[in-house]
C-alpha positions, -999 to +999 in steps of 0.1 A: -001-147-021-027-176-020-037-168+020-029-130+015-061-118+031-064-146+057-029-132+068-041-095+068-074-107+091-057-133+109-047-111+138-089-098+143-101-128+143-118-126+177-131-096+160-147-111+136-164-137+159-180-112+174-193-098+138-206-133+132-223-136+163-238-104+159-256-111+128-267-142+136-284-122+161-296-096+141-313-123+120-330-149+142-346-117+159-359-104+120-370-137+115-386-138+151-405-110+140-416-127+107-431-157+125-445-138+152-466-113+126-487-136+108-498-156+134-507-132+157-526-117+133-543-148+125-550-153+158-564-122+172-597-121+140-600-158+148-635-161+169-629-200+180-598-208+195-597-242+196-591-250+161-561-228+159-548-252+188-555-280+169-539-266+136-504-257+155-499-295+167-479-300+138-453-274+144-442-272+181-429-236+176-455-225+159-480-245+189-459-225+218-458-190+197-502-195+194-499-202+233-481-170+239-507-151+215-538-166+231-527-151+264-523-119+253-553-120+239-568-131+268-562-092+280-585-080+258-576-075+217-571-040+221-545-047+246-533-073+226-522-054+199-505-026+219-485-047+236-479-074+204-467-040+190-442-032+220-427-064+213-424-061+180-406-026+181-382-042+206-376-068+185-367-046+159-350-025+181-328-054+195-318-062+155-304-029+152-290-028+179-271-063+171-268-052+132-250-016+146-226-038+169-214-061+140-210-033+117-189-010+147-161-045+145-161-053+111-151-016+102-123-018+127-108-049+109-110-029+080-098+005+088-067-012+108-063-044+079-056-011+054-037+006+078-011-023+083-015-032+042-004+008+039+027+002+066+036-030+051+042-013+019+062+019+029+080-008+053+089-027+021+094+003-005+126+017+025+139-019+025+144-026-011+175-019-027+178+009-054+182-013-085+139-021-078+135+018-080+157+018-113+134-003-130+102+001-116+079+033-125+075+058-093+039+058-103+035+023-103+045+021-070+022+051-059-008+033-076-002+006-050-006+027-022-038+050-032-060+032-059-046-008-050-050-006-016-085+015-019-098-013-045-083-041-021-109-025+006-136-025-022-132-054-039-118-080-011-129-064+027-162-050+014-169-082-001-158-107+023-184-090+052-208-087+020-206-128+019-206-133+052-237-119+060-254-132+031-244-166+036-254-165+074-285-149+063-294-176+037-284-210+054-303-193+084-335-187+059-331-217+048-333-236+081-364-216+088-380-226+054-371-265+059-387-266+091-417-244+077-420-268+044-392-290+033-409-300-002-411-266-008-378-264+004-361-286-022-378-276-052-365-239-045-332-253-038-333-272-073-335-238-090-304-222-071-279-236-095-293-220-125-285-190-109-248-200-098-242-213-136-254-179-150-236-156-124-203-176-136-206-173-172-211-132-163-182-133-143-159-154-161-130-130-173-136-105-149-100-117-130-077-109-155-101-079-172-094-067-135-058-074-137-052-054-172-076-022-153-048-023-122-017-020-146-031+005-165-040+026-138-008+027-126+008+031-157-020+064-158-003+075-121+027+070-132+021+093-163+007+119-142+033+118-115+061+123-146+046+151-159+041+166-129+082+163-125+087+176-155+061+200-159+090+229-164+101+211-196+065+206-209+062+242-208+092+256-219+092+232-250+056+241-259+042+203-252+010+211-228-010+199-258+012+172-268+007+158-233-030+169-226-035+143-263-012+118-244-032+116-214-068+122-231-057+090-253-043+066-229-072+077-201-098+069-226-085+034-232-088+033-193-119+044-193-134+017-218-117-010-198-133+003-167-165+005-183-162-029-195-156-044-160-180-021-146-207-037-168-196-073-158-201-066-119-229-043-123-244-073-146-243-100-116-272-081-091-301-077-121-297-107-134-295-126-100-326-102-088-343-115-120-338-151-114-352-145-078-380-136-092-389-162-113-383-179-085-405-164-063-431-167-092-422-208-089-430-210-056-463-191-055-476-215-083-461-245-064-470-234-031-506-228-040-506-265-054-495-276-020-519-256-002-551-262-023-547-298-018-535-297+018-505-316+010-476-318+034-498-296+061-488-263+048-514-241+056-524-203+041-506-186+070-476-208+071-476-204+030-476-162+036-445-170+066-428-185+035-435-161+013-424-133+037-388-156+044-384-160+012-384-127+001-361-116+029-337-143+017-335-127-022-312-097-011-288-119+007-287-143-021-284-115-045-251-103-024-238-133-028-236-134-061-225-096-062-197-105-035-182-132-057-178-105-088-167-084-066-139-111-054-124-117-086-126-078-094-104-075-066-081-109-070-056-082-095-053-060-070-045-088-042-020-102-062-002-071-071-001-055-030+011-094-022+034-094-052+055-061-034+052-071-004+071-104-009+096-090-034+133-103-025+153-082-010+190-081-023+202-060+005+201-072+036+214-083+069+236-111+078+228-136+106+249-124+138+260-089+116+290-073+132+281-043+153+302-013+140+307+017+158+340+036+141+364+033+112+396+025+126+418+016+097+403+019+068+385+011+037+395-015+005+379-025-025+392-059-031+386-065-066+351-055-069+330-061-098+298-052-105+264-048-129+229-036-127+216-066-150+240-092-149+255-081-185+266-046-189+298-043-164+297-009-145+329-019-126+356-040-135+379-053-110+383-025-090+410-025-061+419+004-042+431+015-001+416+041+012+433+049+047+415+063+074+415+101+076+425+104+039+404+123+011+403+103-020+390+119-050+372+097-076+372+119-112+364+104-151+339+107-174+307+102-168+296+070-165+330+055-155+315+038-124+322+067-096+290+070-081+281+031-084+317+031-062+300+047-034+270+032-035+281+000-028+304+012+000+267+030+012+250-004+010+225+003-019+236-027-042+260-057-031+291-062-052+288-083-085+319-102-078+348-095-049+344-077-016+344-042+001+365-044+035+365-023+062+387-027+089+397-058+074+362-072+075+339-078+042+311-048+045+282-075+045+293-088+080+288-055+093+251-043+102+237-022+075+224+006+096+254+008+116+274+015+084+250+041+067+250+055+101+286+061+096+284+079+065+272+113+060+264+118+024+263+156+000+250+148-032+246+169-069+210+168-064+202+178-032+171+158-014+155+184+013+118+178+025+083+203+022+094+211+062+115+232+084+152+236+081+155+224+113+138+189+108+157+186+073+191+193+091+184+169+120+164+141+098+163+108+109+181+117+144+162+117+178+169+140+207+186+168+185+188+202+204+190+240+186+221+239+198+236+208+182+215+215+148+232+253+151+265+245+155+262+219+125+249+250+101+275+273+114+304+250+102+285+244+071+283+285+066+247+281+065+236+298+099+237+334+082+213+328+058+189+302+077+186+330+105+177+359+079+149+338+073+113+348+084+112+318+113+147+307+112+152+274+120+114+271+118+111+283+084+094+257+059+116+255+031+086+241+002+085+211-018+122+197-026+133+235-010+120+251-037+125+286-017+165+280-013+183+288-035+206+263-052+242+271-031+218+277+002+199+239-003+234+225-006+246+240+027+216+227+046+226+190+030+262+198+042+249+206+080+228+178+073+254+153+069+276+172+094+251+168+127+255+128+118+292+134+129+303+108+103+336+088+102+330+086+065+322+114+045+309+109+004+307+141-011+290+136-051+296+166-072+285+187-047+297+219-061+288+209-102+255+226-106+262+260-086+277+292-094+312+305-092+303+321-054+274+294-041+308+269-054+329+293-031+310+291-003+297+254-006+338+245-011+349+263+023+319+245+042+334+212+029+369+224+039+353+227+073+341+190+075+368+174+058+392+177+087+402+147+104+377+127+086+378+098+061+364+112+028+356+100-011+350+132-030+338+128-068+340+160-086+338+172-122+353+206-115+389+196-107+398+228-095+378+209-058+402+183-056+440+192-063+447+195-024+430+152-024+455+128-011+449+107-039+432+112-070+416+080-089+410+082-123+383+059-136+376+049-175+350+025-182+348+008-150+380+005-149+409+019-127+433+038-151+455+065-127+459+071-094+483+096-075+484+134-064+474+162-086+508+168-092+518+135-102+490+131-123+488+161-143+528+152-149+515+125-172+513+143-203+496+106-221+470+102-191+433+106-190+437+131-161+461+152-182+435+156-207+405+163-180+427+191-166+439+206-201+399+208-209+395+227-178+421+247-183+444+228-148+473+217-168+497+238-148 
């Protein structure tokens, strides 16, 4: 976390060599032009010559730059000043030019630093396991990838080239001003801690106001991205002003703590201008002392040189001081992009994983345990066989641990306590994409994308022809529909595919899941949510992929799993039945008894 940004820039760093030379260039030629202005002007009303050699002795620079000058001059004055003005428009020219070139390299380390900050973080947020998402806001998560990573850039990029270039420009300014007058020198560097001492007292708590500013403006995302999900409930329960004095309450606590660090940053440039000016005041009256009684040879023109450095060196000193607020502004920020990005993650490979192509006998829970927090069990010593090319049928109340049972065969959460096998070999030894690969998942709630049915049918596959993505709908019964549509295949199906309807979003999952040609098929609730005919036609597409295949079906509507091999009841985490439909519903005392007497299945 400490070398965060020195990680992010490491990679550019010949990059930024090139910045830093550049600068430095841009600057000596500036301050090229300072030292060439006063002297020539000097030097061009003077009518004898010979003192103005004399007077230079002391400065070899300044001896060589009067040389230079002299034979100009010696071309006639109006000559002289045409062609001192050339030289001064080139030099400005050429400190443009330099300035343009160091800005061109520091804003491609920025705009590619951001762009590998941005892919770190979606690389991290589809490599942590599920339990982060379950309790972690979405928003939060969000905020780090819009207003975290844009304040990073502010606060921290910004402000590093900020202090880079005012620290080049002030040890540079400050060379020139020791060779022009080192007494002077020292009693202006005598001052500069004043300024330090104040800018820190200003800046003091400006880290962890920072810090309080970052959770609270993704705890302000993350109120905005929840009503945004819900916004059907808001409306149809009347609460649009309930929320609107939710959000107008907690934004205006925002907005104060904004305003507050605002004030602190915006604080550091004034006063530091201020301060240079009171020093600038300090050196006029000190600096007149010296000249008046010609003490340490500074003469009037060298004095205005001075005068003219010095003044160039107050923005630069300025930025300094507004680059460190702005560094501890951004420290919050910093700390919470390097917090995600080096947050464990729970899933993951093996050294030397196990390459796994196909299911070949079969899967078994060998007396798996497992919780989300370490205290409240979700599964209790759960064994079970499931044989390859067998459906098992997982049923119970909700909340007995079915889904958690699949996920941890799907690789979202290790195992508590105990092993899954497969094959005869614990899951973890096997390589975690080669087992999701295996597994073609149809869940309750359908996930499809704002894009066409044919990229949410062949997502996350390469090299997918019409063909293969057709045949795949056909078996799932959803060809009919998907080709009615205005571009068939084509056709964007809206956010979450809002413009299916429930039965037709659930096909599309199915051909989804069929194209994969899985060994293992999950299928969770599929048919709960839809109607008696989407449940006809969703239950005859699942009919279709079931054959031949290895499949776990939890269901709430028994009526979807009386033809299962085996039926497993779960209660509590627990294992309480398992048989056939038959043999279970036989057990008049049973939990599946009951289930199928609710639903009217005790035949």
């Amino acid at each position: 976390m400490k070398y965060f940004t020195l990680h992010q820039l490491k990679p550019y760093s010949g990059r930024f060599l090139f910045f830093v030379v550049f600068e430095i260039l841009s600057i000596m030629f500036t301050m090229a032009t300072v030292l060439s202005l006063a002297d020539f002007l000097k030097i061009i009303f003077e009518t004898e010559t010979t003192a103005i050699e004399t007077s230079a002795d002391n400065y070899q620079l300044n001896y060589l730059l009067q040389q230079f000058y002299l034979w100009l001059i010696s071309f006639g004055k109006s000559k002289a000043i045409v062609m001192f003005s050339v030289i001064l428009f080139s030099l400005y020219a050429l400190k443009n030019v330099f300035s343009y070139c160091g800005e061109v390299q520091i804003s491609i380390i920025r705009s590619k630093v951001v762009r590998n900050i941005r892919n770190t973080l979606f690389n991290k947020t589809m490599r942590l396991s599920m339990d982060y998402f379950g309790h972690t806001r979405k928003g939060d998560i969000l905020s780090r990838f819009s207003n975290d990573i844009v304040e990073y850039e502010e606060n921290i990029i910004k402000a590093i080239r900020q202090l880079i270039i005012a620290v080049i420009n002030v040890f540079l300014y400050f060379m020139m001003l020791l060779y022009i007058n080192a007494k002077l020198t020292i009693f202006v560097l005598c001052l500069f801690p004043v300024i330090a001492l104040v800018i820190s007292r200003i800046t003091r708590h400006l880290r962890r106001s920072s810090a309080t500013l970052q959770q609270k403006t993704s705890f302000l995302m993350s109120l905005i991205e929840e009503t945004l999900s819900g916004l059907r409930i808001v409306k149809a329960y009347t609460a649009i002003e309930f929320s609107n004095d939710r959000f107008r309450a907690y934004n205006k606590s925002y907005t104060r703590l904004r305003n507050k660090v605002y004030r602190r940053v915006d604080l550091a440039s004034p006063v530091s201008d201020f301060m240079a000016n009171c020093i600038v005041m300090g050196i006029l009256l000190f600096g007149a002392y010296l000249v008046f009684n010609n003490d340490s040879g500074l003469s009037p023109e060298l004095f205005i040189t001075y005068i003219m450095m010095f003044v160039l060196l107050i923005n630069p000193a300025k930025d300094i001081a507004t680059a460190v607020s702005s560094l501890k502004k951004g420290h919050a920020c910093t700390e919470r992009l390097s917090g995600f990005i080096n947050e464990t993650e729970k899933v993951v490979d093996v050294d030397n994983s196990i390459e796994f192509k196909n299911l070949k006998e079969g899967i078994r829970y060998d007396h798996v345990s497992f919780s989300y927090n370490g205290s409240d069990v979700v599964l209790d010593d759960i064994t079970l066989d499931i044989n390859k090319g067998r459906t098992i049928a997982l049923v119970g109340h909700s909340g007995s641990g079915k889904s958690t049972m699949v996920d941890l065969l799907s690789r979202f959460y290790n195992c508590t306590s105990g092993s899954i096998l497969i094959d005869g070999k614990p899951i973890e030894h096997y390589s975690i994409a080669d087992i999701r690969n295996s597994i073609g998942i149809v869940s309750q709630d359908t996930i499809l994308f704002n894009d066409t049915v044919f990229n949410n049918i062949s997502f996350g596959m390469k090299d997918v022809t019409p063909q293969q993505v057709e045949d795949a709908a056909k078996i799932a019964n959803a060809h009919d529909f998907i080709s009615e549509m205005p571009q068939g295949y084509q056709t964007v199906i809206g956010d979450r595919g809002s413009r299916l309807s429930g039965g037709q979003r659930q096909r599309i999952s199915i051909a989804r899941a069929i194209l994969r040609n899985p060994d293992i098929l999950i299928l969770d609730e599929a048919t709960s949510a839809l109607d008696t005919e989407n449940e006809r036609l969703v239950q005859n597409a699942m009919n279709n992929v079931l054959v031949g295949r290895t499949a776990i079906v939890i269901a709430h509507r028994l009526s979807t799993i009386v033809d299962a091999d085996m039926i497993v009841v779960l209660d509590n985490g627990k294992i309480v039945e398992q048989g056939t439909h038959k043999e279970l519903s036989a057990n008049k005392g049973g939990l599946y008894h009951k289930l199928c007497t609710m639903q009217y299945l005790d035949k």
